[in-house]
C-alpha positions in Angstrom: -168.4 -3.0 32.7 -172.2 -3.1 32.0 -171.8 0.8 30.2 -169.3 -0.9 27.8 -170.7 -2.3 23.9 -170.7 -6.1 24.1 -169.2 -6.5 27.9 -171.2 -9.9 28.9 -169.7 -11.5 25.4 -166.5 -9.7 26.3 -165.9 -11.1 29.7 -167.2 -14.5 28.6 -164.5 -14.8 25.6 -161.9 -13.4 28.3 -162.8 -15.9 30.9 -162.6 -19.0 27.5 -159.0 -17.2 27.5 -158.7 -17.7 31.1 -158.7 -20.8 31.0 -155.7 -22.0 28.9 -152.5 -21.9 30.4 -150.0 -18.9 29.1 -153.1 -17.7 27.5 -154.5 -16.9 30.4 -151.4 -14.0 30.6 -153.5 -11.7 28.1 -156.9 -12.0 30.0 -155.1 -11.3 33.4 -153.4 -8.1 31.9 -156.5 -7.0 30.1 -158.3 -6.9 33.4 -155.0 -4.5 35.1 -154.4 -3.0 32.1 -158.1 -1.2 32.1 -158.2 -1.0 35.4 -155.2 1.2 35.4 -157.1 4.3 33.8 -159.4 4.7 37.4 -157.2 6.6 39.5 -156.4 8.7 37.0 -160.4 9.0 36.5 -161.0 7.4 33.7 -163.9 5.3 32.9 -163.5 4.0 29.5 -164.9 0.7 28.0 -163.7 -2.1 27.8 -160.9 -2.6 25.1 -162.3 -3.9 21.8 -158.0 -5.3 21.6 -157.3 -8.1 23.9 -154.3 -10.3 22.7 -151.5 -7.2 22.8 -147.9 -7.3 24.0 -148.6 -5.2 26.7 -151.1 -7.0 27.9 -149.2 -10.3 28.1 -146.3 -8.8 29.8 -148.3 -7.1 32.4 -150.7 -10.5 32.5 -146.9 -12.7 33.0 -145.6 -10.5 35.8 -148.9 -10.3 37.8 -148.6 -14.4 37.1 -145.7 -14.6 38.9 -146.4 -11.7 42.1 -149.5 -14.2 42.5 -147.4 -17.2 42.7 -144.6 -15.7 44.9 -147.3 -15.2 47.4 -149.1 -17.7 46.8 -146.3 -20.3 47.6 -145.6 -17.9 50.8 -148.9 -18.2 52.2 -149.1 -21.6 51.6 -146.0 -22.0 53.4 -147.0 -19.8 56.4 -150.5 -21.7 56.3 -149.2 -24.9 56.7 -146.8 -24.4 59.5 -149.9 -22.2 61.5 -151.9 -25.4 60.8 -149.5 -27.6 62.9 -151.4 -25.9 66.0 -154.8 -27.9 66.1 -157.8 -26.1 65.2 -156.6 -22.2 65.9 -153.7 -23.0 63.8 -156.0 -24.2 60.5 -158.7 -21.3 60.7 -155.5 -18.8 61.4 -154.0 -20.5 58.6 -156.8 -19.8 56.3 -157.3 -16.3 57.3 -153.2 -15.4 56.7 -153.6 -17.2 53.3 -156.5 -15.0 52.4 -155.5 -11.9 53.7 -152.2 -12.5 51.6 -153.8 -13.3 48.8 -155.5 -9.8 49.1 -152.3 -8.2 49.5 -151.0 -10.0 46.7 -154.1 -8.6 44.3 -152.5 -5.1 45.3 -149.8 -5.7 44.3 -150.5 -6.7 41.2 -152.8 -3.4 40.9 -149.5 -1.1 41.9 -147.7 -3.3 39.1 -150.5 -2.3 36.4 -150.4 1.4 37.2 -147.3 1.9 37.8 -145.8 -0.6 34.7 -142.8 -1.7 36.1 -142.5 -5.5 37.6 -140.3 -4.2 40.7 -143.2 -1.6 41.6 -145.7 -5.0 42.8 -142.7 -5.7 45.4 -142.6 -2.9 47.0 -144.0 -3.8 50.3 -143.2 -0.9 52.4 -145.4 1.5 49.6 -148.3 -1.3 49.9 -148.2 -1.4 53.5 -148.5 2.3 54.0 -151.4 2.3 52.3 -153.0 -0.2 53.5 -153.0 0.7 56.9 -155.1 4.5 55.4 -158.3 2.1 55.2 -158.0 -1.4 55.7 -160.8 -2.6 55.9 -161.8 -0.8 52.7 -158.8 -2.3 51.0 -160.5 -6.3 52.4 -163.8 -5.0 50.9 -162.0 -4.4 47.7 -160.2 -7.4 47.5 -162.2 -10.0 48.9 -165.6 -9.4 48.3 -166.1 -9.9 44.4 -163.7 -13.0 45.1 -166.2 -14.4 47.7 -169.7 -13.9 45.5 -167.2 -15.5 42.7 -166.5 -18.7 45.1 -170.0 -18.8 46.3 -171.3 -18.4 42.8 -168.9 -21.4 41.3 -169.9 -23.3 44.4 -173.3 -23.0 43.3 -172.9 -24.0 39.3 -171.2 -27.5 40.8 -173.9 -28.0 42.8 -176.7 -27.2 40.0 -174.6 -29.5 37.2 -173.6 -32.3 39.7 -177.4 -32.5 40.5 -178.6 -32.1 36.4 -176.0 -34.4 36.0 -177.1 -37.2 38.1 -180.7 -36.5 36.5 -179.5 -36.9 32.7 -177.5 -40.4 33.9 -180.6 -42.1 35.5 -181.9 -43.2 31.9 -178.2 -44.9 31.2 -179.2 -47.3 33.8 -182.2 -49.4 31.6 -179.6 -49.9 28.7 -176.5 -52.3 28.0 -173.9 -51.8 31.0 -171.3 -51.1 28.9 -173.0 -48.4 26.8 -174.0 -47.0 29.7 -170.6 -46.9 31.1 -169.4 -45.0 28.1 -172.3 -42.6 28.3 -172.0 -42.0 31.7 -168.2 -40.8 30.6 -169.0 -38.6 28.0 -171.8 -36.4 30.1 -168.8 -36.7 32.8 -166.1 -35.0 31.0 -168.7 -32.7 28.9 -170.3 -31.4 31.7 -167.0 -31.1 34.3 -165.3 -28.8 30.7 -168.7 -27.1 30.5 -168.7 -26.4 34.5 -164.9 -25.4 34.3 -165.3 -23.0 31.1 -168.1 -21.4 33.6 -166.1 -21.3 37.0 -163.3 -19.6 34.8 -166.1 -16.6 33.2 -167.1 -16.2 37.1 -163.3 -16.0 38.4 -162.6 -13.6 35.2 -165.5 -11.2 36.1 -164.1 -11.0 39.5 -160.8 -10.3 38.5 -162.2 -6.8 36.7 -164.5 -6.1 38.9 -161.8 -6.6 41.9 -159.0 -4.7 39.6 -161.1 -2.2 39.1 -162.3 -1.6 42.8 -158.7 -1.9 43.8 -158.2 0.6 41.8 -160.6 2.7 42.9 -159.3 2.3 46.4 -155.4 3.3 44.7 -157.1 6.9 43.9 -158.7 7.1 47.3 -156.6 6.2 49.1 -153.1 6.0 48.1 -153.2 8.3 45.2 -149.5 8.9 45.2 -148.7 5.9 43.5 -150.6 7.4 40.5 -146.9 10.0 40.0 -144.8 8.4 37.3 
């Protein structure tokens, strides 16, 4: 990313796309769309072109891979979490773990560029078990530093934000009130616009590493 002309404004404007709905299609193929070069070895830049047709459909049908597991894993989470506190924690871990599997999926999808190809679960799970823990460290990791990172940023602005409001108190209430609203929405859209340029850096840096792991590991999928 950092080789590439322009990348920090790059992954800013695709993490602004990130964060409006359907939009948020062309980002997410962008990310799989590169990242589908690696286990080939390639190490272009980052595209100058992100709003493309082929972007958006790869973007859409990693969309809906993500939600398909994300409903199952909800699903599964919620009926571990009936057991008191091993069933919440084991919850939590099957939730993540599928999430992981899910951004593989999605990978597979990009390289090979066929929607069917993400739900192949027998190809996934084969090469998954070659290095698993490898494939966590891919998968999880950048999301993690992202979470921490956002975690962070709402800490930092909740903290500034108190600050800045501490003036509103020595003037009329009800200016004050309407004051206190306006740095309230300002800074949660400012805060959000960030979280999303965090979450988007992830999702190339993750894509990519996945990818990585696809040529290392499971380089077989790479035959059209």
């Amino acid at each position: 990313m950092k080789d590439s002309p322009d990348w920090l404004s790059r992954t800013a404007l695709l993490g602004i796309i990130q964060c409006v709905p359907i939009l948020n299609f062309f980002a997410l193929g962008y990310a799989l769309n590169w990242s589908r070069e690696v286990p080939f070895g390639g190490k272009s830049p980052m595209p100058a072109k992100i709003f493309s047709g082929a972007n958006f459909e790869i973007g859409f049908y990693a969309f809906v891979i993500t939600l398909v597991f994300s409903l199952v894993g909800s699903l599964g989470a919620g009926i571990l979490a009936i057991v008191p506190l091993i069933g919440a924690l084991a919850g939590a871990v099957f939730a993540a773990g599928l999430a992981a599997v899910a951004c593989l999926c999605c990978v597979r999808m990009g390289i090979k560029q066929r929607f069917g190809a993400g739900f192949e679960l027998g190809a996934v799970w084969n090469g998954i078990m070659r290095s698993p823990g490898a494939f966590l460290a891919a998968a999880l990791l950048p999301v993690i530093v992202a979470g921490v990172t956002v975690a962070v940023v709402t800490a930092v602005g909740g903290f500034l934000g108190m600050g800045m409001s501490v003036p509103f108190m020595f003037i009329h209430a009800d200016i004050a009130v309407a004051l206190v609203g306006l740095l309230v929405i300002v800074g949660g859209l400012i805060l959000y616009v960030a979280s999303c340029v965090v979450v988007m850096t992830a999702t190339l840096v993750t894509d990519r590493a996945l990818a990585h792991w696809v040529g290392r590991f499971a380089s077989e999928w790479i035959a059209q």
